[in-house]
C-alpha positions as CSV (number, residue, x, y, z in Angstrom):
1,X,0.0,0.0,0.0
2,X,2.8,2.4,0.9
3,X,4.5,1.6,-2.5
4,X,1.2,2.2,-4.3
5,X,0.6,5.4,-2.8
6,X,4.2,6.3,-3.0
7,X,3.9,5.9,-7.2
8,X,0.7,7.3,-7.3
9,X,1.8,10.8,-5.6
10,X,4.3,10.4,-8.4
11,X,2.7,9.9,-11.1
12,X,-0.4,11.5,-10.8
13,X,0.3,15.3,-11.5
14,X,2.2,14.0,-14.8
15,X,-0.9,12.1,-15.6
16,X,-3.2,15.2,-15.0
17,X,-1.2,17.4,-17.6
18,X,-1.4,14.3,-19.8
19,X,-5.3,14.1,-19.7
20,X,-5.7,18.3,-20.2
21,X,-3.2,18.5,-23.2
22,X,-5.3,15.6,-24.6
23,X,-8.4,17.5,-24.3
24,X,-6.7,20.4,-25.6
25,X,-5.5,18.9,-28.7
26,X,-8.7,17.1,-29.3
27,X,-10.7,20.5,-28.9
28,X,-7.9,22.4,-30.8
29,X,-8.7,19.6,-33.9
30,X,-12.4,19.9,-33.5
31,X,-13.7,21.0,-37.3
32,X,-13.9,24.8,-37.5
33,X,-18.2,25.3,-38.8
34,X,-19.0,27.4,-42.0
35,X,-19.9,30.7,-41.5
36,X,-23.5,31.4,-43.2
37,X,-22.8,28.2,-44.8
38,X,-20.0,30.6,-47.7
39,X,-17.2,29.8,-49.0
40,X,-14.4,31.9,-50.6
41,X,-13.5,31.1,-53.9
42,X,-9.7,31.2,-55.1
43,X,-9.0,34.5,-56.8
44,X,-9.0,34.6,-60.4
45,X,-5.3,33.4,-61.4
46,X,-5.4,31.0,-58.3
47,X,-5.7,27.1,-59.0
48,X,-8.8,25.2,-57.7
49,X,-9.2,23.8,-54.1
50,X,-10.3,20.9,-52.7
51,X,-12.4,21.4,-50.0
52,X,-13.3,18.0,-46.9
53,X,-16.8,19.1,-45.6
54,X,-18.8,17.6,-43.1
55,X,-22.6,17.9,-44.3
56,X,-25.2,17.7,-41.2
57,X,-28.4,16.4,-42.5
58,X,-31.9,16.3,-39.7
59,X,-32.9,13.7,-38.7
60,X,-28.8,11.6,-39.6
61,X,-26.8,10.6,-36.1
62,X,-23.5,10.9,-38.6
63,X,-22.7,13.6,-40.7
64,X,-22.2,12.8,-44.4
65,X,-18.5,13.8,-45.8
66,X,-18.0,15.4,-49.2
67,X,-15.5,16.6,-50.8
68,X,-15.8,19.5,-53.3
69,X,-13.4,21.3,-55.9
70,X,-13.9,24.9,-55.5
71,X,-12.9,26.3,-58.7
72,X,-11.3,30.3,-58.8
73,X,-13.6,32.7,-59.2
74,X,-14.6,34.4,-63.4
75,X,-14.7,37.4,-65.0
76,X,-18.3,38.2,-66.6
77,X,-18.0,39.0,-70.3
78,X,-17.8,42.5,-70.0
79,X,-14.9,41.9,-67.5
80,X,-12.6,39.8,-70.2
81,X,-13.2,42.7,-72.9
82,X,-12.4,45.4,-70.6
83,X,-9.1,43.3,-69.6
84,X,-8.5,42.5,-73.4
85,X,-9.0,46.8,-74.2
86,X,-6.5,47.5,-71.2
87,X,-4.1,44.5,-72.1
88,X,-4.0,45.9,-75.7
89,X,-3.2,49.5,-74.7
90,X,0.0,48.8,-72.2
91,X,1.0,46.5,-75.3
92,X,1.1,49.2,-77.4
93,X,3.4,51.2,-75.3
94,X,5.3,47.6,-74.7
95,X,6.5,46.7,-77.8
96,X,8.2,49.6,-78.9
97,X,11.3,49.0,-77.0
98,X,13.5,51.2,-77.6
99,X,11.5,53.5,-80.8
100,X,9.8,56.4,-79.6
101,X,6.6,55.7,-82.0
102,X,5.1,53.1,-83.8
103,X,5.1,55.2,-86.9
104,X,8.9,55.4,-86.7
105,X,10.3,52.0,-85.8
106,X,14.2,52.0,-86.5
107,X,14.9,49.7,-84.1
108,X,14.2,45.8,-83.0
109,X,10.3,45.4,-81.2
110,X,9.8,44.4,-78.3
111,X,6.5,41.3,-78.6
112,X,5.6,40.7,-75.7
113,X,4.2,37.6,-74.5
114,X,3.3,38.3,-71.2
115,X,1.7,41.1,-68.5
116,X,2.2,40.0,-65.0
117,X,-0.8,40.3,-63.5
118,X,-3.4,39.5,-66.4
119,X,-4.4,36.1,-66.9
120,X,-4.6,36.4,-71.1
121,X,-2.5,34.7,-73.6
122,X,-0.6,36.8,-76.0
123,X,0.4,35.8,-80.0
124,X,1.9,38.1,-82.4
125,X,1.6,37.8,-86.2
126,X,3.2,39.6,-88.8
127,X,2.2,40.8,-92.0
128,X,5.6,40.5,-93.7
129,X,8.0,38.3,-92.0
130,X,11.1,39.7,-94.1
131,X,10.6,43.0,-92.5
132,X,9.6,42.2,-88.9
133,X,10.2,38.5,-87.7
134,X,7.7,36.8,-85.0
135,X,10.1,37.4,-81.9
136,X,10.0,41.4,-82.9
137,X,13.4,41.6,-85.4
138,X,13.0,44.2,-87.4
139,X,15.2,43.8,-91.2
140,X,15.8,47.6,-92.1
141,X,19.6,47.4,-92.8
142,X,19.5,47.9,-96.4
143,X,17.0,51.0,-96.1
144,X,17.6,54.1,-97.7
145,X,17.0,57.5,-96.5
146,X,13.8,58.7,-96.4
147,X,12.7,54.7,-96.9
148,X,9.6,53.6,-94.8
149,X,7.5,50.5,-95.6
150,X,4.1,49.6,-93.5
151,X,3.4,46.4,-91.9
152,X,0.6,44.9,-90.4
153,X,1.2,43.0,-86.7
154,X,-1.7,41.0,-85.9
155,X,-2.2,40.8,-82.0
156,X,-4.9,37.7,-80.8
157,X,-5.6,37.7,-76.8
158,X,-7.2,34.8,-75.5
159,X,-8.7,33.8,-72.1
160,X,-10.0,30.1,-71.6
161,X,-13.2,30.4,-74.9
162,X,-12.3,33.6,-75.1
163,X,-10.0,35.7,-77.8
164,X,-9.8,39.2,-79.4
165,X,-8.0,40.0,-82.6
166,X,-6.4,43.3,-82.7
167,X,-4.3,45.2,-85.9
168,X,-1.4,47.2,-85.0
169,X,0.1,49.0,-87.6
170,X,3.5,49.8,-87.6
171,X,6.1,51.8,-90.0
172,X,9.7,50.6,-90.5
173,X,12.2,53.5,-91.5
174,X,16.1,53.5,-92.2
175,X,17.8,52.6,-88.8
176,X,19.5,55.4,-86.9
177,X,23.1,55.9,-87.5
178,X,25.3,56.1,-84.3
179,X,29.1,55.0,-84.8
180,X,30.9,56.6,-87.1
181,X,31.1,54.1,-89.5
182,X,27.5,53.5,-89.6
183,X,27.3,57.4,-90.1
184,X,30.4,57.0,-93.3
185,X,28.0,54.6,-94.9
186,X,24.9,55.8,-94.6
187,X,26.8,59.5,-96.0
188,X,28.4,57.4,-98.9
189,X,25.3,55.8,-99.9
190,X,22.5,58.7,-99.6
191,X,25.1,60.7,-102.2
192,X,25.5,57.7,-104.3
193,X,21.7,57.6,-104.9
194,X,21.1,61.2,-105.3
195,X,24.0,61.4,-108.1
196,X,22.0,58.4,-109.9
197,X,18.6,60.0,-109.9
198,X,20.2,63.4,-110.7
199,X,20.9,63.6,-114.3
200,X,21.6,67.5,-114.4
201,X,24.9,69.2,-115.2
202,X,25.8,70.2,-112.3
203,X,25.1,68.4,-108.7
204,X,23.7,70.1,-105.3
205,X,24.8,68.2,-103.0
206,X,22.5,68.3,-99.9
207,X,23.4,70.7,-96.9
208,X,21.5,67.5,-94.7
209,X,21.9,64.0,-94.6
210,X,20.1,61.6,-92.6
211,X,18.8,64.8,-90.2
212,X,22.6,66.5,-89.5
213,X,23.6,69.2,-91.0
214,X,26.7,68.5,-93.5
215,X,29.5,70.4,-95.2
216,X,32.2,69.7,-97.8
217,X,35.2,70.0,-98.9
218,X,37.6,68.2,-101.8
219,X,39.7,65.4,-100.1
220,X,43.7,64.7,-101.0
221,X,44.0,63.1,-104.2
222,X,45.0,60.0,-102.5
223,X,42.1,59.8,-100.4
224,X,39.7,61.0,-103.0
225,X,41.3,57.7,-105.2
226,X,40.7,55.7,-102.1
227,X,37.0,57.0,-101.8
228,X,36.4,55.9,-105.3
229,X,38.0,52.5,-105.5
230,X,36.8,51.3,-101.6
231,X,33.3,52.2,-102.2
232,X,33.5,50.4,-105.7
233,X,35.2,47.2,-104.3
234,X,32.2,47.4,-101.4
235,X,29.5,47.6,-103.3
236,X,30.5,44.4,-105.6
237,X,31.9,42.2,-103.2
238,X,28.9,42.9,-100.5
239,X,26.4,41.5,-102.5
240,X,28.8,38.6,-103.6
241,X,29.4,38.1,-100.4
242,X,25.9,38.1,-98.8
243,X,24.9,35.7,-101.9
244,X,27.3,33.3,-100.7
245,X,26.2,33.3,-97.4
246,X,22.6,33.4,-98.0
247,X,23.4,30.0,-100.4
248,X,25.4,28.6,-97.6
249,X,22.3,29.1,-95.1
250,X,20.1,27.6,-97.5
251,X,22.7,24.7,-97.8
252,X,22.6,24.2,-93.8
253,X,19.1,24.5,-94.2
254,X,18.4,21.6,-96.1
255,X,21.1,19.3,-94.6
256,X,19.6,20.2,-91.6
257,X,15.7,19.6,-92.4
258,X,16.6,16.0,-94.9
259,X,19.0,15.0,-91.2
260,X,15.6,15.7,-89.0
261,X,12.9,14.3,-91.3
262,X,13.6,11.0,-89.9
263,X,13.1,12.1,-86.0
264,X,10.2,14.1,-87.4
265,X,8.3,11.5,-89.0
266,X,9.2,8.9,-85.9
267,X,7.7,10.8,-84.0
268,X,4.2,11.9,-85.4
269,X,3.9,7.6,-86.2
270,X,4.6,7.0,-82.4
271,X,2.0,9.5,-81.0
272,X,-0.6,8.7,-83.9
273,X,-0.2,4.7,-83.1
274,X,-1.1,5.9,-79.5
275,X,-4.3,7.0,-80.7
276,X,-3.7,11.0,-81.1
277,X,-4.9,12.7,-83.8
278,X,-2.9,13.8,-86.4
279,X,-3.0,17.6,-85.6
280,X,-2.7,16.8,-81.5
281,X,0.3,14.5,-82.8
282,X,1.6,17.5,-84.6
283,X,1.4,20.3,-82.1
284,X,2.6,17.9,-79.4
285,X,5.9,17.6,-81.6
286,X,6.1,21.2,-82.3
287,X,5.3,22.2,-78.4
288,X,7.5,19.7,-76.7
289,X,10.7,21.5,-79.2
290,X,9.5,24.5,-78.2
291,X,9.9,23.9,-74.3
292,X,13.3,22.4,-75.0
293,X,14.5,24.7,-77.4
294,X,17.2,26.4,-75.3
295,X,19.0,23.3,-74.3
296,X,18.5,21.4,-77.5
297,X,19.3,24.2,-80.0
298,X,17.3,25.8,-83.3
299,X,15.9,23.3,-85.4
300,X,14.3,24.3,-88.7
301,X,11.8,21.7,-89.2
302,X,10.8,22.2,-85.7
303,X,10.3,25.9,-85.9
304,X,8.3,25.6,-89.6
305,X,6.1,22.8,-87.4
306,X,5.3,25.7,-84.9
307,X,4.4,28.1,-87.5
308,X,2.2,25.7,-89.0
309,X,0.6,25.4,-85.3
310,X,0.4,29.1,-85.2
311,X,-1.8,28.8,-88.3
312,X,-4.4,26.0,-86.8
313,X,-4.9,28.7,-84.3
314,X,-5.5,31.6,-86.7
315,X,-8.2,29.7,-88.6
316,X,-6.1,28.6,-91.4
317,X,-7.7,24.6,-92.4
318,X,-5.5,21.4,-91.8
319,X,-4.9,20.9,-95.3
320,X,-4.0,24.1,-96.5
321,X,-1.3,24.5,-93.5
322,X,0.3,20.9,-94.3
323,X,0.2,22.2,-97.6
324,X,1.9,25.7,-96.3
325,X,4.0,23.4,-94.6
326,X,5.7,21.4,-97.3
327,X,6.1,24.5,-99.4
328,X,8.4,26.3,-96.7
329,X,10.4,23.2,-96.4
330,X,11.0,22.7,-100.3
331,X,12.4,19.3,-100.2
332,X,10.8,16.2,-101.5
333,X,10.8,13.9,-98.5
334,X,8.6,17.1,-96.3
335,X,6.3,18.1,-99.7
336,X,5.3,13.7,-99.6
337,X,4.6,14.2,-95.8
338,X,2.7,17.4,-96.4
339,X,1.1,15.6,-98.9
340,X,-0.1,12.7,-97.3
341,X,-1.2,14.7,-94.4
342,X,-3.2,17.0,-96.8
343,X,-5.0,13.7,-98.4
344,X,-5.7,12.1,-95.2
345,X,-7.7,15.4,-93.7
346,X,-9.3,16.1,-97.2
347,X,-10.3,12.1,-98.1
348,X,-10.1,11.1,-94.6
349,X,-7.8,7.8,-95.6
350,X,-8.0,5.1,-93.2
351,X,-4.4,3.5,-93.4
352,X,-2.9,6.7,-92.5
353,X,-1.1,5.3,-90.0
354,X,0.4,2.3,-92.0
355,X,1.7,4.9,-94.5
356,X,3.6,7.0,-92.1
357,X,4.9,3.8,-90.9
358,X,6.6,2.5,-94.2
359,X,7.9,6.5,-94.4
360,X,8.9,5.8,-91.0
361,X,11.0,2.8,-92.6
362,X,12.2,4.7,-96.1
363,X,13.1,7.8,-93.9
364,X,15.6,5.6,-91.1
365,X,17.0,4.3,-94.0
366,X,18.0,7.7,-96.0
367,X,19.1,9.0,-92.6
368,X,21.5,6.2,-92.1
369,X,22.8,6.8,-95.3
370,X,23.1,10.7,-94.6
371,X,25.0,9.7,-91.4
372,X,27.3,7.5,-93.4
373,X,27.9,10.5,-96.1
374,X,29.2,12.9,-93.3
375,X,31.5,10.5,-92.4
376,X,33.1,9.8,-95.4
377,X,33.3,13.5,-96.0
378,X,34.5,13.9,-92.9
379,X,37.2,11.8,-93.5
380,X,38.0,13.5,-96.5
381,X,38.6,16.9,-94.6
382,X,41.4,14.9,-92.3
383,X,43.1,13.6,-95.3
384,X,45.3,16.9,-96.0
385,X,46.3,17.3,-92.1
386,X,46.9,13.6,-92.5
387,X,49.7,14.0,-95.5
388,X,51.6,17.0,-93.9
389,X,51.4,15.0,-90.8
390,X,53.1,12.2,-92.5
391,X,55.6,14.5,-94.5
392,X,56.4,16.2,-91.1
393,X,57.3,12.8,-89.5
394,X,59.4,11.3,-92.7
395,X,61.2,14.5,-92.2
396,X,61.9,13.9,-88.4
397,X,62.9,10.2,-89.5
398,X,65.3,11.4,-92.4
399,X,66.9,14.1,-90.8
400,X,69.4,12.5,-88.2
401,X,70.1,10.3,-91.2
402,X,71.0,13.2,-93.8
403,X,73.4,15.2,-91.0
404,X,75.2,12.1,-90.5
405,X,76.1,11.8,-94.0
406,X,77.1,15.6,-94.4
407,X,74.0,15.9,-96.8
């Protein structure tokens, strides 16, 4: 008895706190009520929740649990085109970058594809993608004073069902001139066109060029020579040398595009064995390139899919953007695959699937033999370094032999 009581004095207060922190946690877990029976929705670029309720019933001992996905809250109609009107004005003043107007653009634009803070998708098209590209590059080198050409940007917000097409209207002019060799050209070739459209006797030259204010005087006959002969030289090896560089580029192109047509055509057969359809296939290629772009470098036939994709969502039909497709590529193996593509959406052929597979096949086969032509040209580039490599070394070998004979 003595032992029992001694434990029990123990014990006992450390068994009281025991009991009350029990109740406290159990009261602390006790489910918090509904208020007026509301509940908040998530704001508007929140995700869902997913709400455990206990539901109460009369006349029910136990409560019934359910559990419901709250989704964010909407914006009404009017709501979305008031956000597409304001979303469209801060673009405007976005995408100039560094131009002071849209009416003067002299310099790269600045597309946008994001506002923080507005839950709307933004896609730019242009009008003339050899004058302003889809990422905002604006091709006004070769401009001449006073030059200006107008291009259309077409600007489509969209917001879950919702979109908005919107025309912005821009005008490219001659970029500005800063260094002073950018200033020495854009001098040389404003005078060189005004002396070919002048055909009078005698020749004003201009007291302005290019906005500053200009003077002259006659150079050293040395220079004067050297003025005459440079800007000759320039003006016919430029162009021969931006042809060969443009044929090069084209070159690259289509090693490039013939080397990826196999990957390409892999890939759409894979996801349309799956059970895809051909245009999810087909934006699933593009999309996934488009994510990995960065790590996994430009690739031409990728970039040409996402333009195509770019057309699905402007309206354009299936077959005329496979169509589109093959035309921009320009090689045989991509016009078939356009082709085929074209006759499955227009006749709706049933062994689609069976004919991308035997491309599939053809396609490995012309990329293996691609893979084996590098190679041998490859080769073919080590054979030089090969022979002075050899000459270098018989020279090595023969020379102690030479100096010992007094040769």
């Amino acid at each position: 008895m003595k032992y029992n009581k001694k434990h029990l004095k123990k014990y006992l207060p450390a068994a009281v706190v025991v009991v009350i922190a029990a109740g406290g946690v159990y009261s602390g877990n006790k489910p918090e009520s509904i208020t007026d029976n509301v509940i908040q929705r998530p704001e508007y670029n929140e995700e869902s929740q997913t709400l455990a309720v206990n539901v109460y019933a009369e006349g029910e001992d136990k409560p019934f649990y359910v559990e419901l996905e709250i989704q964010p809250k909407k914006y009404t109609d009017r709501q979305i085109q008031d956000i597409f009107d304001t979303v469209y004005e801060q673009l405007k003043e976005l995408i100039k970058g560094e131009n002071t107007e849209l009416s003067e653009v002299t310099e790269d634009l600045n597309l946008v594809t994001v506002i923080e803070g507005y839950p709307v998708t933004i896609e730019w098209y242009s009008q003339d993608y050899t004058l302003i590209d889809y990422d905002g590059t604006v091709y006004n080198s070769d401009f001449l004073s006073q030059e200006q050409k107008d291009v259309e940007l077409l600007l489509i917000l969209s917001y879950e069902n919702y979109s908005r097409q919107y025309s912005v209207m821009v005008t490219v002019k001659q970029p500005q001139l800063t260094s002073h060799r950018e200033k020495e050209q854009g001098i040389q070739s404003e005078l060189n066109r005004m002396i070919t459209e002048d055909n009078s006797d005698t020749l004003k030259l201009p007291e302005q060029i290019n906005g500053v204010n200009v003077s002259y005087e006659y150079a050293k006959e040395n220079e004067s020579i050297l003025l005459i002969i440079l800007p000759i030289i320039a003006l016919i090896l430029l162009p021969l040398k931006k042809y060969q560089d443009r044929i090069k580029r084209q070159q690259l192109r289509k090693e490039q595009l013939k080397y990826d047509y196999a990957e390409v055509i892999a890939k759409l057969t894979l996801l349309a064995g799956a059970g895809m359809s051909m245009q999810r296939a087909w934006e699933k290629v593009a999309y996934d390139y488009e994510q990995n772009r960065k790590r996994s470098g430009k690739r031409y036939v990728y970039e040409e899919m996402l333009r195509t994709c770019m057309e699905f969502k402007s309206g354009v039909s299936q077959k005329c953007a496979y169509e589109h497709f093959g035309n921009r590529c320009d090689t045989k193996e991509y016009r078939k695959l356009s082709s085929l593509l074209a006759q499955n959406v227009k006749k709706g052929t049933n062994d689609i699937l069976k004919l991308l597979e035997e491309e599939s096949k053809a396609a490995f086969e012309e990329h293996k033999n691609l893979a084996v032509k590098k190679g041998e040209e490859a080769g073919t580039k080590l054979l030089l370094p090969m022979i002075m490599l050899l000459v270098i070394v018989m020279i090595i070998m023969m020379f102690p032999a030479m100096t010992s004979f007094g040769i």
